[in-house]
mmCIF file of the C-alpha atoms, coordinates in Angstrom:
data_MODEL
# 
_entry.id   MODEL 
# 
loop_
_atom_site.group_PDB 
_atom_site.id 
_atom_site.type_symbol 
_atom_site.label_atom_id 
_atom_site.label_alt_id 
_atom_site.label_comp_id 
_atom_site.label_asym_id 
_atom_site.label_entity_id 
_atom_site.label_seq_id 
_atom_site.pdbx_PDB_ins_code 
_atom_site.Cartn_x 
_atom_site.Cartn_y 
_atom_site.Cartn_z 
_atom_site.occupancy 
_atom_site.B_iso_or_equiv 
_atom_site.pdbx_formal_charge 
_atom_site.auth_seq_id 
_atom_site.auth_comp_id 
_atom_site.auth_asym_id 
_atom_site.auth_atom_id 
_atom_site.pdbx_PDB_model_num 
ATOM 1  C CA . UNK A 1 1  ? -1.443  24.458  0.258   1.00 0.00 ? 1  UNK A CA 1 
ATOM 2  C CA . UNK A 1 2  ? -4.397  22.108  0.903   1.00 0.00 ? 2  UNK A CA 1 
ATOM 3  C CA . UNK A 1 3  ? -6.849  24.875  0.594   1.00 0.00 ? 3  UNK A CA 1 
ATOM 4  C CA . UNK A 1 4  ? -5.910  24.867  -3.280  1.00 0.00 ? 4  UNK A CA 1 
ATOM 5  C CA . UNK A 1 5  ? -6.320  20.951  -4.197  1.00 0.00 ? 5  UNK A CA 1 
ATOM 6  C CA . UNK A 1 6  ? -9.442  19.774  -5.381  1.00 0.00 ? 6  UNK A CA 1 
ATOM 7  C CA . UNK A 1 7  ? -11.822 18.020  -2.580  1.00 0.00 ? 7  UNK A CA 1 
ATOM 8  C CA . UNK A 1 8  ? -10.823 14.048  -3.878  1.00 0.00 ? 8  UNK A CA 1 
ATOM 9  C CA . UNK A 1 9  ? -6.966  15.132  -2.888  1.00 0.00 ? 9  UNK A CA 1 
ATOM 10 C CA . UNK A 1 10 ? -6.234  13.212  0.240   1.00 0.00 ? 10 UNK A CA 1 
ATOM 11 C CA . UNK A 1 11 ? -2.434  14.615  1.399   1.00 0.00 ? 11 UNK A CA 1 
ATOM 12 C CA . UNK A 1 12 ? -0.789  11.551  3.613   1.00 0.00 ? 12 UNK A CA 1 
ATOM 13 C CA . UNK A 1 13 ? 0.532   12.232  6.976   1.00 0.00 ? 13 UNK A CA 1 
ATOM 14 C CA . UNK A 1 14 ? 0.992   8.219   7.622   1.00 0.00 ? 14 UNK A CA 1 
ATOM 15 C CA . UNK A 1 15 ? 4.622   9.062   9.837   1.00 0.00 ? 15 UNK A CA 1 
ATOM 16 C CA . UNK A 1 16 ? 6.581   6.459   8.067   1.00 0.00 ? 16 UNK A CA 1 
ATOM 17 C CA . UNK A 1 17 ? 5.430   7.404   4.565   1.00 0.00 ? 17 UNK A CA 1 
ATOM 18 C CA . UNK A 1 18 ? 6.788   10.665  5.539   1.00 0.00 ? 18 UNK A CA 1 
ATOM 19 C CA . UNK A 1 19 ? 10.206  9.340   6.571   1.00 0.00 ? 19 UNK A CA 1 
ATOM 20 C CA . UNK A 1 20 ? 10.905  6.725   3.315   1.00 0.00 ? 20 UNK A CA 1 
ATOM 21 C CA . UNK A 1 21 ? 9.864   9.694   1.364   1.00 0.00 ? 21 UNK A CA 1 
ATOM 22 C CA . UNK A 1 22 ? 12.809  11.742  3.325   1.00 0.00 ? 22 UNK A CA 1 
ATOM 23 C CA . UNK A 1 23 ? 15.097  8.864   2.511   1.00 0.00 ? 23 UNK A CA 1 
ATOM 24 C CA . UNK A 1 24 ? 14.051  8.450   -1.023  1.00 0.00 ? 24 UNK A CA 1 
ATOM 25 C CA . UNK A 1 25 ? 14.664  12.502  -1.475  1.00 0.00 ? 25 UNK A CA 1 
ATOM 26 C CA . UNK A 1 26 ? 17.587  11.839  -0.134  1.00 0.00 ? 26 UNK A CA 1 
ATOM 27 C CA . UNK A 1 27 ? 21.352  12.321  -2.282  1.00 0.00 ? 27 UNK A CA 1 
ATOM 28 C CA . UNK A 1 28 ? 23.059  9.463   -0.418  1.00 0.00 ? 28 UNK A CA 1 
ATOM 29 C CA . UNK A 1 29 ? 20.076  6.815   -1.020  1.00 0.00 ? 29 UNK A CA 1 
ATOM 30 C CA . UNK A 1 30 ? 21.880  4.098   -3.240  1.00 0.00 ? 30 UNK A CA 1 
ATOM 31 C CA . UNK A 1 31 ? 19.872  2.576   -5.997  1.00 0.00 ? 31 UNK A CA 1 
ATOM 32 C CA . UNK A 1 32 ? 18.992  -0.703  -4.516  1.00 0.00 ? 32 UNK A CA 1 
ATOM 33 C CA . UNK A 1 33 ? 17.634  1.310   -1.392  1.00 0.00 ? 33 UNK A CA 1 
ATOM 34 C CA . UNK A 1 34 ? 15.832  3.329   -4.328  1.00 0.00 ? 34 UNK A CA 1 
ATOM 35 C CA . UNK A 1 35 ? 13.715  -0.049  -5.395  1.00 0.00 ? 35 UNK A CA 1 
ATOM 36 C CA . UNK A 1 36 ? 12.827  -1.236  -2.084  1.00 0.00 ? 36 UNK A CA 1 
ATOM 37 C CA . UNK A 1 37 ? 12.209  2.276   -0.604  1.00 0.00 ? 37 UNK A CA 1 
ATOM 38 C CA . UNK A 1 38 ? 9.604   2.601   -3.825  1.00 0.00 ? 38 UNK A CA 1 
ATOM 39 C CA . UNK A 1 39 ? 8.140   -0.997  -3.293  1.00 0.00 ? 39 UNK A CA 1 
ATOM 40 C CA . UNK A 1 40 ? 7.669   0.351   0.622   1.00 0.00 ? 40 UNK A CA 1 
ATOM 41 C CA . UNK A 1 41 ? 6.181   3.776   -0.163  1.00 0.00 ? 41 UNK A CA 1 
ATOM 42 C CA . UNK A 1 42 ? 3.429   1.784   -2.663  1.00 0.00 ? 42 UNK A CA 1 
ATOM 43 C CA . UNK A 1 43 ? 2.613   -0.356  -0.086  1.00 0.00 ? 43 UNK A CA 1 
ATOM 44 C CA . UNK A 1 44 ? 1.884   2.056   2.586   1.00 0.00 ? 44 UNK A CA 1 
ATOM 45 C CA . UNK A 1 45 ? -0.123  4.752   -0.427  1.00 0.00 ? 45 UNK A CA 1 
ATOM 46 C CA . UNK A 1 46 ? -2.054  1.414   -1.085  1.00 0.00 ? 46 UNK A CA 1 
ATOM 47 C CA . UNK A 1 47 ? -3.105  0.205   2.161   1.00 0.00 ? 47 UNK A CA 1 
ATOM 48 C CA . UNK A 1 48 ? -4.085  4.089   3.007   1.00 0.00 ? 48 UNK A CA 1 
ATOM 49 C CA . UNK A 1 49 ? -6.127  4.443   -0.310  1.00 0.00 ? 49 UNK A CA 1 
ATOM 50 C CA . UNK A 1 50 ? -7.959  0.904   0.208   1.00 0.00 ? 50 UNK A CA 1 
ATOM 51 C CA . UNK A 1 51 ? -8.924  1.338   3.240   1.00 0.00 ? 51 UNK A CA 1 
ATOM 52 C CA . UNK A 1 52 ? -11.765 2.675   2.955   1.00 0.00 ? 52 UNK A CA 1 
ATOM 53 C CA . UNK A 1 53 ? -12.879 0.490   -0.601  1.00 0.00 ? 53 UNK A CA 1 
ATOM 54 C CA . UNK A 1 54 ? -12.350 -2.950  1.034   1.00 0.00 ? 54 UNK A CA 1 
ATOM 55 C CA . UNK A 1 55 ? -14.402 -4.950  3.628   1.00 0.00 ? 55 UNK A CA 1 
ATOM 56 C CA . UNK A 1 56 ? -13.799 -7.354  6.052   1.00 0.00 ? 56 UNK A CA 1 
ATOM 57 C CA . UNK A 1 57 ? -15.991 -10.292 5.255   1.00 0.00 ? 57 UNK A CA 1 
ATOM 58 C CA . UNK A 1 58 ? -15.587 -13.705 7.394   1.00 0.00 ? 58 UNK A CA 1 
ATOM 59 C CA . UNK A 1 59 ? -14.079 -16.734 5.571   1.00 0.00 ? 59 UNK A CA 1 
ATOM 60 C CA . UNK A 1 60 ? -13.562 -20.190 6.061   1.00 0.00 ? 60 UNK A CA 1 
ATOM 61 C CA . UNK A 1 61 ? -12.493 -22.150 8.879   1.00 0.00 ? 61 UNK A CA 1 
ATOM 62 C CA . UNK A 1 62 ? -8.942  -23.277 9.255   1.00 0.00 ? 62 UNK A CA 1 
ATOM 63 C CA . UNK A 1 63 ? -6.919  -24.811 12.192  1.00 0.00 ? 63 UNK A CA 1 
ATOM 64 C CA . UNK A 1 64 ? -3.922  -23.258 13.276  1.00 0.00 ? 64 UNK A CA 1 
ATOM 65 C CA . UNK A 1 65 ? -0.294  -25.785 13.350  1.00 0.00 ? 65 UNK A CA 1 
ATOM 66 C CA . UNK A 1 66 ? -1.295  -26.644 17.263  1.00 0.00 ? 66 UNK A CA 1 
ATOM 67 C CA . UNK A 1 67 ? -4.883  -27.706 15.467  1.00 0.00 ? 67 UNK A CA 1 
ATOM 68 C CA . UNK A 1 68 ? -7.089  -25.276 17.355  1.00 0.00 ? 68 UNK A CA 1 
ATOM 69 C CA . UNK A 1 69 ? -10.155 -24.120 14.754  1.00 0.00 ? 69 UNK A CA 1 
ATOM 70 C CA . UNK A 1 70 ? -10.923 -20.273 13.688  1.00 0.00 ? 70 UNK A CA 1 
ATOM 71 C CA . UNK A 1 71 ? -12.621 -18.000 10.977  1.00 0.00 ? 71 UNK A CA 1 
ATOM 72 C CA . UNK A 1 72 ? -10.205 -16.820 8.656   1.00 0.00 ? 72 UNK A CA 1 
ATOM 73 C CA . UNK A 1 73 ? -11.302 -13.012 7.158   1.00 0.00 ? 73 UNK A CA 1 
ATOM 74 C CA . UNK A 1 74 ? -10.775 -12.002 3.683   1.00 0.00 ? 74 UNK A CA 1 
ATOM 75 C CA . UNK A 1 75 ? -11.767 -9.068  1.771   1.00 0.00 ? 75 UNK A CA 1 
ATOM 76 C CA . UNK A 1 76 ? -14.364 -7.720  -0.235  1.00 0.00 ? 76 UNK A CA 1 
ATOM 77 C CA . UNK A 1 77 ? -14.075 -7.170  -3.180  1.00 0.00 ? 77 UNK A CA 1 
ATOM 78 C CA . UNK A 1 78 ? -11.395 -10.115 -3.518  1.00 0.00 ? 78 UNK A CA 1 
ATOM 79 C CA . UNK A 1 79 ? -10.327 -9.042  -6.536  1.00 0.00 ? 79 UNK A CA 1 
ATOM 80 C CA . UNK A 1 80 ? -8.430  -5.752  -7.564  1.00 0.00 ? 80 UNK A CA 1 
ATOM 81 C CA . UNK A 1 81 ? -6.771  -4.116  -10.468 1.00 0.00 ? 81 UNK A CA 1 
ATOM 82 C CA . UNK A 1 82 ? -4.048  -1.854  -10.318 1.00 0.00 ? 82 UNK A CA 1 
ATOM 83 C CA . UNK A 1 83 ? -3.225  0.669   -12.897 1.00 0.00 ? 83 UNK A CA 1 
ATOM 84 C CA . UNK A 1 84 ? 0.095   2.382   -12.586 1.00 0.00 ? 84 UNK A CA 1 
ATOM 85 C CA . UNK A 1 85 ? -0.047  6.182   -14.341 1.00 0.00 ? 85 UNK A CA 1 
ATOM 86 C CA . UNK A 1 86 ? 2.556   6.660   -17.038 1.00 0.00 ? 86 UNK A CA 1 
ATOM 87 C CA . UNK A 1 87 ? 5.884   4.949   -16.885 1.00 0.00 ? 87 UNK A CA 1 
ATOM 88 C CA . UNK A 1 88 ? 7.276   6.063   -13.563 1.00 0.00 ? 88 UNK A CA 1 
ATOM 89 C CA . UNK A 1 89 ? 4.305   4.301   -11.836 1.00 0.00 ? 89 UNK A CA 1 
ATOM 90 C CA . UNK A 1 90 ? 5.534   1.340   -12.681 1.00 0.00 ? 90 UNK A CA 1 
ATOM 91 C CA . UNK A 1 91 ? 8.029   0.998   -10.429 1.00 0.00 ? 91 UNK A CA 1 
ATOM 92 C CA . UNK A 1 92 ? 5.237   0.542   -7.825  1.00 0.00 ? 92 UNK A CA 1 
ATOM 93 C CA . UNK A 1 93 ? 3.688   -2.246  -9.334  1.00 0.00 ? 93 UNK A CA 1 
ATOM 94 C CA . UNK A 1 94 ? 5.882   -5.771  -8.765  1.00 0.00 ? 94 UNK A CA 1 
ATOM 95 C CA . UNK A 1 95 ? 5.015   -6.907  -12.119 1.00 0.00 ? 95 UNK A CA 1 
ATOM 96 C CA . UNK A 1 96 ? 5.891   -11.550 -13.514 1.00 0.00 ? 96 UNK A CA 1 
# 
């Protein structure tokens, strides 16, 4: 099947996308499961198609609640936009 999608196509084989996709599929998945099982399957497509666009740049310092100092990180770029495709995208994007 891979040998017929373009070169771009990356095909997931994260182990727990795999399983909430099985769960999702499945008949006996209630709706409620159906919105956080979505929100959970976004979050693990978006971490895998980050990261390899973000960077791990050093930030400021901060103190911990015990008060011992460190470097916080943050990313670069700091600032992303999503853009879900057509309406059933949606659902992956927790929108105000």
């Amino acid at each position: 099947m891979a040998a017929n999608l373009p070169s771009n196509v990356h095909i997931s084989q994260h182990p727990s996308l795999q399983a909430k996709i099985s769960q999702l599929r499945s008949k006996s998945t209630k709706s409620r499961e159906t919105k956080a099982l979505v929100h959970e399957i976004a979050l693990i497509i978006a971490c895998e198609a980050l990261s390899k666009s973000l960077t791990a740049v050093p930030g400021p310092k901060d103190h911990t609640p015990i008060g011992a100092e460190y470097e916080t990180t943050n990313v670069s770029p700091g600032t992303l936009c999503i853009v879900p495709i057509l309406r059933s995208g949606l659902a992956m994007v927790d929108g105000p």
